[in-house]
TORDOTI-986122 format. One record per residue (C-alpha): residue number from 1; residue in three letters; x, y, z. Coordinates in nm, 2 decimals, padded with zeros to 4 digits. Layout:
N
NUM|ALA|X|Y|Z;
...
This chain:
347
1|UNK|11.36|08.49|09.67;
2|UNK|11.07|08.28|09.87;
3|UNK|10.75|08.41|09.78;
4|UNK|10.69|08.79|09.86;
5|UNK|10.41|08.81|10.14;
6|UNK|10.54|08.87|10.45;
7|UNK|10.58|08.56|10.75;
8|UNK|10.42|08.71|11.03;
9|UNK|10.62|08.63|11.31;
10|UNK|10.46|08.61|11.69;
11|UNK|10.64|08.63|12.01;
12|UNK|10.66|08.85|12.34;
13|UNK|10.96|09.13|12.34;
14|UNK|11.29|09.03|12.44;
15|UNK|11.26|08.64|12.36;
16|UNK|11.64|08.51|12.20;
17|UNK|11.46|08.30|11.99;
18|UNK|11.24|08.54|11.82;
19|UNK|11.54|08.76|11.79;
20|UNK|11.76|08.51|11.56;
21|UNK|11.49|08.46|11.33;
22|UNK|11.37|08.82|11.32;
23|UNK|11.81|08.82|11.20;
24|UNK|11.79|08.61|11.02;
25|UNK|11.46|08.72|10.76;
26|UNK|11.61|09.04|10.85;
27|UNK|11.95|08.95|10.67;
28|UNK|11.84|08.72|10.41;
29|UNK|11.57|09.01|10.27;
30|UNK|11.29|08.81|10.33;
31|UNK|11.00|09.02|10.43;
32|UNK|10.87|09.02|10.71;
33|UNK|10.56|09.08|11.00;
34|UNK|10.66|09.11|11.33;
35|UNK|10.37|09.06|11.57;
36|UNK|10.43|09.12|11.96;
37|UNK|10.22|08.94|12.22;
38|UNK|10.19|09.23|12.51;
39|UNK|09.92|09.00|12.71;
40|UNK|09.78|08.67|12.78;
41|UNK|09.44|08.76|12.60;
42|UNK|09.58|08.87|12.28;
43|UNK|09.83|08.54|12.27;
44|UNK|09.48|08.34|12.33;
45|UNK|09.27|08.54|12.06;
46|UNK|09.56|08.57|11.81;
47|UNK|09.69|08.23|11.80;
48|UNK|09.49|08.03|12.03;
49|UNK|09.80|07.99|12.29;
50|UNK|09.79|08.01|12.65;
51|UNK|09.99|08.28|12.78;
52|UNK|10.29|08.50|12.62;
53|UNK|10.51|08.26|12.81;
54|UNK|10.38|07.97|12.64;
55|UNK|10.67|07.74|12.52;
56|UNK|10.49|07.73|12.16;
57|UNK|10.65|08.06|12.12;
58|UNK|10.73|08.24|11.89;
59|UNK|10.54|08.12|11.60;
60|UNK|10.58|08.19|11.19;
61|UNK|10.26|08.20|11.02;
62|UNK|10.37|08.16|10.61;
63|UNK|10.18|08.27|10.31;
64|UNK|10.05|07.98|10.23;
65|UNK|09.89|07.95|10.60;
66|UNK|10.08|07.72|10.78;
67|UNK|10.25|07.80|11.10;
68|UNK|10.55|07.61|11.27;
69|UNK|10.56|07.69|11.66;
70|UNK|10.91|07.75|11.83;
71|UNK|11.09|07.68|11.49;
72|UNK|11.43|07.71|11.39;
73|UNK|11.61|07.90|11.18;
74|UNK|11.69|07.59|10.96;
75|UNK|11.36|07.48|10.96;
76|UNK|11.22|07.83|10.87;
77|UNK|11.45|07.79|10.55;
78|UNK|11.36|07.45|10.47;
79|UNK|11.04|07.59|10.48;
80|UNK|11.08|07.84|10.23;
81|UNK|11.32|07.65|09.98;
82|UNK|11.65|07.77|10.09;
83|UNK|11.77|07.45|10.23;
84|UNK|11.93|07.26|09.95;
85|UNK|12.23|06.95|09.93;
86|UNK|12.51|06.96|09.69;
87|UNK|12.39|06.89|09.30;
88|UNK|12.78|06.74|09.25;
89|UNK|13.01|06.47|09.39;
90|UNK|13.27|06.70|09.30;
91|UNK|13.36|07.10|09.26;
92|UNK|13.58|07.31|09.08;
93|UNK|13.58|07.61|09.34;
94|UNK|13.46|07.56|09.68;
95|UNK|13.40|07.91|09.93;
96|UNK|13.35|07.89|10.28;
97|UNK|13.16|08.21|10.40;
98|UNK|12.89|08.40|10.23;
99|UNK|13.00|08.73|10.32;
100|UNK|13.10|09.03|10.11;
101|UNK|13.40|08.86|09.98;
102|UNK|13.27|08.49|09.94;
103|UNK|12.98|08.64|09.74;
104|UNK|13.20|08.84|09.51;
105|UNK|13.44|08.45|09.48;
106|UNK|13.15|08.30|09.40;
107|UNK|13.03|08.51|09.07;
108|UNK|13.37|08.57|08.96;
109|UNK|13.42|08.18|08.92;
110|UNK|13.10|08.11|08.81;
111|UNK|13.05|08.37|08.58;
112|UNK|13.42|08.20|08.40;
113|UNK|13.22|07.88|08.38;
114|UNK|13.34|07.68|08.74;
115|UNK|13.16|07.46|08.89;
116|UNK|13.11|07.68|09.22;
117|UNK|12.97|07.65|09.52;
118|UNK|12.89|07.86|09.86;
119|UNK|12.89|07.76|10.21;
120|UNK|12.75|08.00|10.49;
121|UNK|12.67|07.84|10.83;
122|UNK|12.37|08.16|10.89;
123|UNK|12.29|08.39|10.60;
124|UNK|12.37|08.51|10.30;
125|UNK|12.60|08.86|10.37;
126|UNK|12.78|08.81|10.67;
127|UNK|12.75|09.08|10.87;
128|UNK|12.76|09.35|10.59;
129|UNK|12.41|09.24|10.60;
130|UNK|12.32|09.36|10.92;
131|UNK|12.40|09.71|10.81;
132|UNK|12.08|09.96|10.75;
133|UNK|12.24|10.16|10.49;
134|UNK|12.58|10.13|10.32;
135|UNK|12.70|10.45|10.13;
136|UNK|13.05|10.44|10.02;
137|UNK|13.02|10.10|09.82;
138|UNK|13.10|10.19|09.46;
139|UNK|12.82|10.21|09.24;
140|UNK|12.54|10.29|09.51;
141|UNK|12.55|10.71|09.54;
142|UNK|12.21|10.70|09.71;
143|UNK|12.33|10.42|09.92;
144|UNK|12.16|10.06|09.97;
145|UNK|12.12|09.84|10.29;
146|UNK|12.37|09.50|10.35;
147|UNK|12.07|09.28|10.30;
148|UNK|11.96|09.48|10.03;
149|UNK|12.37|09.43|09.83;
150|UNK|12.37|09.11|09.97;
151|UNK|12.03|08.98|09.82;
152|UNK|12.17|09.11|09.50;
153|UNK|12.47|08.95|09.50;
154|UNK|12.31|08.62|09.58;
155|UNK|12.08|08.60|09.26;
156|UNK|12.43|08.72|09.05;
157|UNK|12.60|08.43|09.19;
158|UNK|12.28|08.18|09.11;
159|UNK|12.24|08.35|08.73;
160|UNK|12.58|08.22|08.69;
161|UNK|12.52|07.89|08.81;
162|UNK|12.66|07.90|09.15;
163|UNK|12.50|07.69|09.43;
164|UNK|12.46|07.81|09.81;
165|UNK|12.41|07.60|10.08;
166|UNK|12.33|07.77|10.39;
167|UNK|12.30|07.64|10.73;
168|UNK|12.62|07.44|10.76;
169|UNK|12.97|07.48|10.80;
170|UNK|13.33|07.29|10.80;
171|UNK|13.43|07.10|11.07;
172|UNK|13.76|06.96|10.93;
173|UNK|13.93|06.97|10.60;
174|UNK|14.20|06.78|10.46;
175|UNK|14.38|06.91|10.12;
176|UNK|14.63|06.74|09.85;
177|UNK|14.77|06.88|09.56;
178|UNK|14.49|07.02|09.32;
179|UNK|14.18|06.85|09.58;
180|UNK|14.05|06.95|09.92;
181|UNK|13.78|06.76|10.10;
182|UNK|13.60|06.90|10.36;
183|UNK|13.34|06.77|10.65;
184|UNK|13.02|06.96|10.69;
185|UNK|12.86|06.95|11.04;
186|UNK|12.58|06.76|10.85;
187|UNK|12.77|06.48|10.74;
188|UNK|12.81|06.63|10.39;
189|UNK|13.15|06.57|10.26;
190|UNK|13.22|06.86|09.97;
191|UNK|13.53|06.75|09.78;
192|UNK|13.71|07.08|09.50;
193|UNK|14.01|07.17|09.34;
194|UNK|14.03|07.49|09.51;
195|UNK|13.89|07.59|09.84;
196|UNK|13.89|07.95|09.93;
197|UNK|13.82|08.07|10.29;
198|UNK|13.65|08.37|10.34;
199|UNK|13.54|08.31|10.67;
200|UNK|13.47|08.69|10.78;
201|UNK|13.47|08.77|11.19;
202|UNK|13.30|08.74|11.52;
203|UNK|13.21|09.06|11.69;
204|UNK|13.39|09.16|11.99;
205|UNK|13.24|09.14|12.29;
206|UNK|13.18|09.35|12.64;
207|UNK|13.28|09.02|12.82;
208|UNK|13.04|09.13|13.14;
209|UNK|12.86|08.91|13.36;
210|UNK|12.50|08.84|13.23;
211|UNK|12.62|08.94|12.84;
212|UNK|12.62|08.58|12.70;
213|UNK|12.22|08.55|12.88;
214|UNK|12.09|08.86|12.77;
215|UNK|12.19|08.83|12.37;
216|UNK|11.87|08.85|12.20;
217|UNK|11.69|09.02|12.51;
218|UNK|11.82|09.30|12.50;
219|UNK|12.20|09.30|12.41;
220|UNK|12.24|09.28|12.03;
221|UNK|12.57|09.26|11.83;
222|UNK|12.58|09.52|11.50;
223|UNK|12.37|09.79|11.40;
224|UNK|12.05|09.59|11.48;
225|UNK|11.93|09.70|11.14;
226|UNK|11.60|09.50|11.26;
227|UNK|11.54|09.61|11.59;
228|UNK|11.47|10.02|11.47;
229|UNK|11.11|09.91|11.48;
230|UNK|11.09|09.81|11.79;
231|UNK|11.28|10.08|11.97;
232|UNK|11.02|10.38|11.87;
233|UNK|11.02|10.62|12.19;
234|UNK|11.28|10.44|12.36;
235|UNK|11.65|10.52|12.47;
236|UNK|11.86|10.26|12.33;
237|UNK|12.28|10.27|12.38;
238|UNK|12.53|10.22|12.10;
239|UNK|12.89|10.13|12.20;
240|UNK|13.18|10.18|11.93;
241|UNK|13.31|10.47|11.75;
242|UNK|13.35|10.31|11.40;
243|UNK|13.12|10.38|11.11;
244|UNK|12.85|10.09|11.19;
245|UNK|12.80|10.21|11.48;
246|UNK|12.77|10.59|11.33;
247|UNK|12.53|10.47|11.08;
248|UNK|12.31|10.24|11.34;
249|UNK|12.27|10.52|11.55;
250|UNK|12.13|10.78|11.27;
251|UNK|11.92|10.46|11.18;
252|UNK|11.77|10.42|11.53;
253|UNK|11.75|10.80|11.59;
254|UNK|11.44|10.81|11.41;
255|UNK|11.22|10.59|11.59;
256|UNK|11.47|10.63|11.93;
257|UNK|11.37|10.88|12.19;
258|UNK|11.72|10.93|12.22;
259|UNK|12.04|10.76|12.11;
260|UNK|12.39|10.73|12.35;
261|UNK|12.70|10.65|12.14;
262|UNK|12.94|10.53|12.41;
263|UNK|13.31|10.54|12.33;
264|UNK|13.65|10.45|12.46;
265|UNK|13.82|10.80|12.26;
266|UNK|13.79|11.15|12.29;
267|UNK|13.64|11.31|11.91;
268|UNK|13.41|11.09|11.70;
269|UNK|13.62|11.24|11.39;
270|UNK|13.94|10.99|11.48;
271|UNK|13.77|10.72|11.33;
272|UNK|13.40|10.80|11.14;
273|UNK|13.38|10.94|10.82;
274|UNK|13.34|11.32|10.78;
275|UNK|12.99|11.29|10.62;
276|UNK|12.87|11.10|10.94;
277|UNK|13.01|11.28|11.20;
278|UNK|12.84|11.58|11.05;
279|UNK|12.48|11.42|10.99;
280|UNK|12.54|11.31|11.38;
281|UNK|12.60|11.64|11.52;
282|UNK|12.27|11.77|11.31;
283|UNK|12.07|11.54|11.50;
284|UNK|11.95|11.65|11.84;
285|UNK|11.84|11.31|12.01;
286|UNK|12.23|11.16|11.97;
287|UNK|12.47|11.19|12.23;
288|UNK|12.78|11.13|12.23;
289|UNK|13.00|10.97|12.55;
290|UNK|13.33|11.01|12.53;
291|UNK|13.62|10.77|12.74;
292|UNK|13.35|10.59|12.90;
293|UNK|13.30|10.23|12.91;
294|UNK|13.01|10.00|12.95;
295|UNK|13.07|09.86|13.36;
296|UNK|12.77|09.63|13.42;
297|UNK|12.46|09.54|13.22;
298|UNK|12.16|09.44|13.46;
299|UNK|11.85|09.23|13.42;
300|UNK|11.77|08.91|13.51;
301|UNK|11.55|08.80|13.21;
302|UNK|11.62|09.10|12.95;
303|UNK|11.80|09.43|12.98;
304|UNK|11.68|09.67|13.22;
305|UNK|11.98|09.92|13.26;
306|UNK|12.34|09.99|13.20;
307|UNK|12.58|10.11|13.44;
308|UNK|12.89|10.40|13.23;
309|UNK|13.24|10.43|13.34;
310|UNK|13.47|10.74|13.30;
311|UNK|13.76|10.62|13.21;
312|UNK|13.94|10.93|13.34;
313|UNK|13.76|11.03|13.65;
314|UNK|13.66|10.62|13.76;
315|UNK|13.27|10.79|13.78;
316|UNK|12.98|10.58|13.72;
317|UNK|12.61|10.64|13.63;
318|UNK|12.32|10.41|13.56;
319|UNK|12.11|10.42|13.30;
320|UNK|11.76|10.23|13.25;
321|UNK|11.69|10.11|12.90;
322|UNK|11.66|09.81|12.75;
323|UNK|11.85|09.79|12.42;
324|UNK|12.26|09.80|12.39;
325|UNK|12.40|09.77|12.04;
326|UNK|12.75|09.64|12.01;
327|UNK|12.96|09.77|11.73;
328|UNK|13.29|09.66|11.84;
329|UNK|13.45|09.58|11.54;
330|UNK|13.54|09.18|11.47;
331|UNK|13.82|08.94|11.53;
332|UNK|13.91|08.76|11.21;
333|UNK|13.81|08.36|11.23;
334|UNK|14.11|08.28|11.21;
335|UNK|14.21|08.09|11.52;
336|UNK|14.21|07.67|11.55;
337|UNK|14.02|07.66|11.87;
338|UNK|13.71|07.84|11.99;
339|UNK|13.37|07.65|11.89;
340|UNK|13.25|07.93|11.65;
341|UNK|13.66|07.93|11.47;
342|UNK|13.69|07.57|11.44;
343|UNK|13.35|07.53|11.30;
344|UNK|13.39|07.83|11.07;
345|UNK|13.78|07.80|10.89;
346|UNK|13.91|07.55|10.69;
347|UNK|14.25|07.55|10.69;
């Protein structure tokens, strides 16, 4: 872990950018300040800039006093030592995703004495990590949040020796009998005996006009295990009927004014387990919206409202808010085409 004071983290509300690095600290367990510039006078006092639209924005302030303006999520873990290059010419077990699955590869083979290593294009935990509070994962009765598990995992795999390099992934792979080399997007060229693939999803999506421009402003995928704080008095809309999105919206119902599960089915029971469903009907500012879908999202620089669908009777309603959660469940990586596929599996 970097060091443990918090980066401070300054931006205005619904900037993308400030979003995926908010994620990403979020994910990786790294704490964290999050600072929001609500006027031109306090983005002057606070950091000398000159408006909340400045294009210095946002800006990380680290312990040690140095700020980078408008970074990037790579730079931000260069910055605090995460951003390493391959130790070896050559491996015996290479894994390709740092979720859940690669992390659990990773000290199984280094604990037997491989030479291992770990490849995750964003951060350590996949989306597991997004997840405020896991409770059916053996060993944990009071539960534990993904970033939490995932944080652990990490140092288990690094006691045993294995290396992670973050912030890349494989662009093509070619494999032989007992060798596989594959290309890095960073030129990197990571050569093993065995390569294991456990590339993990991409969430689904609404696919709505506007959806792709307001991600980050508004439109988040997960259970936005990061954006509770910034949702106190609000309504915010959850779409899914799955356990994430059970859990993120007990999670955001206690800084939420009120909290709208939208869903395609008729009883949350079909598919959330029993212990949710009951804490969910205990808790007055939850609603539940059954055979409805999400129609339109509106806004032309973050989310302002939603428009509902029956999906029996064809009836619509609006509803202004400004933060949609996506739980929609994933579609594996698995696919040769698509920029985030191809980038991602190694086959």
């Amino acid at each position: 872990m970097p060091d443990a004071s918090p980066v401070r983290l300054y931006g205005k509300r619904g900037c993308p950018a400030a979003y995926a690095i908010r994620d990403f600290l979020q994910r990786s367990d790294i704490p964290f300040e999050w600072i929001e510039l609500r006027d031109d006078a306090q983005a002057q006092t606070e950091l000398g800039v000159e408006n909340v639209d400045d294009a210095r924005l946002p800006i990380c302030v680290f312990a040690d006093g140095s700020r980078m303006e408008r970074p990037s999520v790579r730079q931000i873990t260069e910055k605090l030592g995460w951003f390493r290059h391959p130790s070896r010419s050559e491996y015996d077990l290479a894994i390709y995703g740092a979720g859940p699955a690669g992390l659990s590869a990773s000290v199984y083979g280094a604990s037997e004495g491989l030479k291992t290593v770990l490849i995750e294009r964003f951060a350590v935990g996949g989306q597991a990590s997004t997840s405020p509070k896991i409770e059916n994962y053996l060993g944990f009765p009071k539960g534990i949040s993904g970033a939490e598990l995932a944080e652990r995992a990490r140092e288990q795999a690094c006691k045993f020796g294995a290396e992670i390099l973050l912030h890349r992934a494989g662009v093509r792979g070619k494999f032989t009998p007992c060798k596989g080399v594959v290309d890095l997007d960073d030129g990197t060229k990571i050569v093993s005996r065995v390569s294991v693939c456990a590339t993990g999803v991409e969430y689904r999506r609404l696919r709505l006009p506007n959806e792709d421009k307001l991600f980050g402003a508004g439109v988040y995928y997960g259970a936005g295990a990061n954006e509770a704080q910034l949702c106190s008095n609000e309504e915010v809309v959850i779409v899914g009927a799955g356990n994430s999105s059970a859990q993120a919206s007990l999670h955001l119902a206690r800084s939420a004014r009120k909290v709208t599960i939208v869903m395609h089915g008729e009883r949350l029971n079909d598919s959330v387990s029993e212990y949710l469903v009951d804490r969910i009907n205990h808790t007055p500012n939850i609603e539940i919206v059954p055979n409805t879908d999400i129609a339109a999202l509106h806004g032309e620089h973050m989310l302002e409202a939603v428009t509902l669908r029956n999906r029996l009777t064809g009836e619509e309603r609006t509803i202004e808010m400004s933060f949609l959660f996506l739980c929609l469940g994933g579609v594996p990586n698995t696919s040769r085409s698509g920029s985030c596929a191809t980038r991602k599996v190694i086959s």
